[in-house]
C-alpha positions in Angstrom: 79.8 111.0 46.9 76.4 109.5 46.3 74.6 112.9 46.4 77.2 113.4 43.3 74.9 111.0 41.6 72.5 113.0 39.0 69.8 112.4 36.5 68.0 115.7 35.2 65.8 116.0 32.8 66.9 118.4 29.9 66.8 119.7 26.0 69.7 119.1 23.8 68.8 120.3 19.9 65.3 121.0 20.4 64.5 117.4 22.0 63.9 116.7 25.4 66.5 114.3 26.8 67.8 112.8 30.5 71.5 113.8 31.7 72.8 110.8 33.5 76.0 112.3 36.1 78.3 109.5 37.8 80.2 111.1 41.2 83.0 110.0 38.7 82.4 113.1 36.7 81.2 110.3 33.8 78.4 111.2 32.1 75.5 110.2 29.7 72.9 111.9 27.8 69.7 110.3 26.5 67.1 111.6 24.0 63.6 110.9 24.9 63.2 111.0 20.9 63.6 107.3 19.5 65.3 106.3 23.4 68.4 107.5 21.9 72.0 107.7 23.5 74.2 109.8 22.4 76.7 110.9 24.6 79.1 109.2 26.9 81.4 110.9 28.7 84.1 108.5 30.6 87.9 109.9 32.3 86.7 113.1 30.6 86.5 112.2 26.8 83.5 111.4 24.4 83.3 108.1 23.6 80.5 108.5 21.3 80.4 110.0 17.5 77.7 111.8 17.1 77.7 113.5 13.1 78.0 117.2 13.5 75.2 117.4 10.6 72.7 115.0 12.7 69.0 115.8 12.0 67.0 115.6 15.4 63.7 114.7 15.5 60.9 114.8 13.0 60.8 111.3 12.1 65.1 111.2 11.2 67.0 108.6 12.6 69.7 110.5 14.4 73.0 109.8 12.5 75.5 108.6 15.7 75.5 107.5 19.0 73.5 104.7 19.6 70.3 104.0 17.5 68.1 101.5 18.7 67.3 98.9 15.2 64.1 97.1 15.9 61.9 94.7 14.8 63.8 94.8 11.9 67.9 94.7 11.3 68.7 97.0 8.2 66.5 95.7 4.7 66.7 92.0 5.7 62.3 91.7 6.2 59.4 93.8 5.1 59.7 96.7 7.6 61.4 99.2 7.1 65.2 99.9 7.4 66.4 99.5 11.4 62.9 99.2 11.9 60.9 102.1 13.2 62.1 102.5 17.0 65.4 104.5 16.2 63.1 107.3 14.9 59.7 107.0 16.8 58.6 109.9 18.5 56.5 107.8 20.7 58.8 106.6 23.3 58.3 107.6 27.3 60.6 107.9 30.1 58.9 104.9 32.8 61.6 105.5 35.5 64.8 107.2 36.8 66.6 106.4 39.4 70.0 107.0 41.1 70.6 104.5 43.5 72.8 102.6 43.6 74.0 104.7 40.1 72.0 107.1 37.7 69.5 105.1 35.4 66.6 105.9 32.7 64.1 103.7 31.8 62.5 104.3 28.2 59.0 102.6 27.1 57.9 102.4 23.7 54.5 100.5 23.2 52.3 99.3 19.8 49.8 101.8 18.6 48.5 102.4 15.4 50.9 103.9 13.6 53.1 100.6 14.0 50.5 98.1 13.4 50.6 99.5 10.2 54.1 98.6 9.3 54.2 95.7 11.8 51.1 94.0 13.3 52.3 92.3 16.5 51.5 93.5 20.0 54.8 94.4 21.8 56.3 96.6 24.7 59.7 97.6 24.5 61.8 99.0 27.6 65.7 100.5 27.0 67.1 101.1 30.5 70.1 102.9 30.5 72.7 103.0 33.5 75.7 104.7 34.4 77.1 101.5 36.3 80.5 102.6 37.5 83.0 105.7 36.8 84.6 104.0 33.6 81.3 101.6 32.3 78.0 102.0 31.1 74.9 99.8 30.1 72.4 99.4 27.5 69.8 96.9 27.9 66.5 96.3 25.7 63.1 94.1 26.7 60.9 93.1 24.3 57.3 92.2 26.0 55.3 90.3 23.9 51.9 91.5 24.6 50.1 89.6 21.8 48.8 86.3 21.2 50.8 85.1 18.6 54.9 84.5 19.1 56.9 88.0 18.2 59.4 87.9 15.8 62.5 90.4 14.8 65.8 91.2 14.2 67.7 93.8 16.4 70.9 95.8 16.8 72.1 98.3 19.1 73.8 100.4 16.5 76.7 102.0 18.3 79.2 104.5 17.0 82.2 104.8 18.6 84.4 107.8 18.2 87.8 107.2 17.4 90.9 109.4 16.5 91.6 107.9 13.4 89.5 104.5 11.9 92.4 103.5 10.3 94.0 103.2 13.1 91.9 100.9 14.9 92.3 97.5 16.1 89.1 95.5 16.8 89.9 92.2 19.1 87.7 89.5 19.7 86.4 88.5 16.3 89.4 86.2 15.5 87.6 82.5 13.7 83.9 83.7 13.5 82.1 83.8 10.2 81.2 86.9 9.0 78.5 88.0 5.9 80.0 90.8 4.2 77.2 93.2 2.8 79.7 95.4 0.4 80.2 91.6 -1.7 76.1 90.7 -2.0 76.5 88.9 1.9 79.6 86.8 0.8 80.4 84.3 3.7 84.4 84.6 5.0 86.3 83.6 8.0 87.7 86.6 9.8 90.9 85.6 10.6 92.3 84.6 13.8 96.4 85.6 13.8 95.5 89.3 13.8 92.9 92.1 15.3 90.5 93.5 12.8 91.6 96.2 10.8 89.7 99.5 9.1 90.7 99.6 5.4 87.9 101.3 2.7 84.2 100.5 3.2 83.8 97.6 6.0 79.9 96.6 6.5 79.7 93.3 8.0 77.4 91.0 9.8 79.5 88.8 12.6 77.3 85.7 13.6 77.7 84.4 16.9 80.4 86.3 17.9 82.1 85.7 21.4 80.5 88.1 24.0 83.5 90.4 24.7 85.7 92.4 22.1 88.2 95.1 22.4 88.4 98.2 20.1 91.9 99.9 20.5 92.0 103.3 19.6 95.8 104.2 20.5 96.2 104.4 24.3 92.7 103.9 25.2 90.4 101.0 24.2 87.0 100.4 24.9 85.5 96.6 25.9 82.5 95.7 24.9 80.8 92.6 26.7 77.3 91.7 24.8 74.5 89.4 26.7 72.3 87.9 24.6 73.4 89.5 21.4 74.8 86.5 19.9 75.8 88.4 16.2 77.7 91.7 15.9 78.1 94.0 13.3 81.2 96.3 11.8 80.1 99.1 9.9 82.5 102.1 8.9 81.2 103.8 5.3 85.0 104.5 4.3 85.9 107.4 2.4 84.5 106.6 -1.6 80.9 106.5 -0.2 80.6 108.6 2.6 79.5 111.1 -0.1 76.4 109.6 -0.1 75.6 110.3 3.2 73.9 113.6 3.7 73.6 114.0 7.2 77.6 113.1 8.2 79.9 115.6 8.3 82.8 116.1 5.7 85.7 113.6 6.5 83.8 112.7 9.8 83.9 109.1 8.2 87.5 108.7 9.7 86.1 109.4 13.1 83.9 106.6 14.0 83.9 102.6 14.1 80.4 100.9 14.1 80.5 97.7 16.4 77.1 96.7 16.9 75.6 94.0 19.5 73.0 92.6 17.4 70.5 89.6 16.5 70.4 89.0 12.8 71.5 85.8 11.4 68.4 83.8 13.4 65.3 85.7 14.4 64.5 86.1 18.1 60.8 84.4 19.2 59.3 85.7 21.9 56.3 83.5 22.7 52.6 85.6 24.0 53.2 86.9 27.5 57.1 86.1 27.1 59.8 88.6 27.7 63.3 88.9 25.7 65.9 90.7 27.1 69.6 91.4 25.9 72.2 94.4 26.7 75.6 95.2 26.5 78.1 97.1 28.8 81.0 99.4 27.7 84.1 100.1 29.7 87.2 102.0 29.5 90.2 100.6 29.9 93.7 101.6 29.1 95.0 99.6 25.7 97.7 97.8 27.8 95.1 96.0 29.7 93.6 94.4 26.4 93.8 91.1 27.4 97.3 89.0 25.6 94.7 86.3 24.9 92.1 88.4 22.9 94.6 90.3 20.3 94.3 87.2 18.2 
């Protein structure tokens, strides 16, 4: 079966990108372009929303899948929005491998161009892996190459598709504090006697958030285990302003949940010649294995 194990190198809308094929039949499909995922393929369904008006390339963050938000989480700091990696043209593949699974290895490195917006020294590496028939994992480095400690916020903006949003359940979240960004960053307690529900617009900012949740779509569910992302983040635009956003497809908001492994309420440091590393693993699982413990 291990000869079943693939990575090619590809084009998918007019960007070159790395197929990732498990001997599962699981898949995964990475744009060179801003070291994006934005496919996922596990027991034959697509686990990722990807907008069927995405804009690809040309300096456009690609609306779905999993942009990459670094130095800089959303407005909070004096880059610009999600930072510049999630639509940098400027990122290389380093490595592939497929033993013992498929993997990609993506390098993006200072120049210029970012100095401009952002003045420290830094290497970034995004490894992706297929890890087992029903899991895969993200994980980012951040290399401080500079003399001066690196500073920055980060999130691995993931977009789940679902059936339905409003039919979602997320567990996990249950007692942790939450900013919510549609009341001015109003502090609340999520609470703990019941999952998390999708009702209108829900934008939030999690901080220090346990490192695994549950999001149960129906039958299927999907567990999320963040390392060294202590925040996360909700995001679903709801149906009043998802108007406003050009490149998602009509009613398409009902067809994705944002739950995001991030760092945002405290800055990560990386001191010169230090490495930072986080990442986050997805897996399948049937609904009926949510854990009885983690659907408070």
């Amino acid at each position: 079966a291990r000869s079943a194990m693939r990575v090619e190198h590809t084009q998918s809308n007019g960007l070159p990108a790395v197929q990732l094929t498990h001997a599962s039949g699981a898949s995964a499909l990475i744009y060179v372009y801003a070291a994006h995922l934005a496919s996922w393929v596990c027991a034959g369904q697509e686990q990722l929303y990807v907008s069927s008006a995405a804009e690809y390339g040309g300096g456009k963050a690609i609306r779905g899948g999993v942009p990459v938000c670094w130095p800089q989480f959303a407005s909070r700091g004096d880059y610009p929005k999600h930072g510049f990696a999630r639509n940098s043209a400027k990122w290389k593949v380093v490595r592939t491998s497929i033993d013992p699974f498929p993997c990609v290895v993506l390098e993006l490195s200072d120049d210029d161009e970012t100095r401009k917006v952002f003045p420290s020294p830094f290497k970034l590496q995004y490894a992706v892996s297929l890890d087992g028939p029903n899991s895969i994992t993200t994980a980012l480095s951040v290399i401080n190459t500079g003399p001066e400690p690196l500073k920055f916020t980060t999130a691995l903006h993931t977009y789940f598709k679902v059936s339905d949003v409003g039919k979602v359940a997320i567990h996990g979240l249950g007692g942790c504090k939450y900013e919510d960004s549609t009341r001015s960053g109003e502090v609340s307690i999520q609470p703990d006697d019941a999952p998390l529900t999708i009702s209108g617009e829900v934008d939030r900012v999690y901080l220090s958030t346990p490192s695994e949740a549950y999001i149960v779509d129906g039958e299927r569910a999907i567990r999320v285990l963040k390392m060294g992302f202590v925040d996360a983040v909700v995001w679903n635009i709801g149906s009043a302003a998802a108007s406003g956003i050009k490149d998602m497809g009509p009613n398409e908001w009902k067809e994705y949940i944002c739950y995001e492994a991030a760092v945002i309420g405290k800055p990560a440091v990386v001191p010169p010649a230090g490495s930072w590393t986080a990442g986050q693993t997805f897996t399948c699982i049937d609904a009926s294995e949510v854990p009885a413990a983690k659907s408070q």
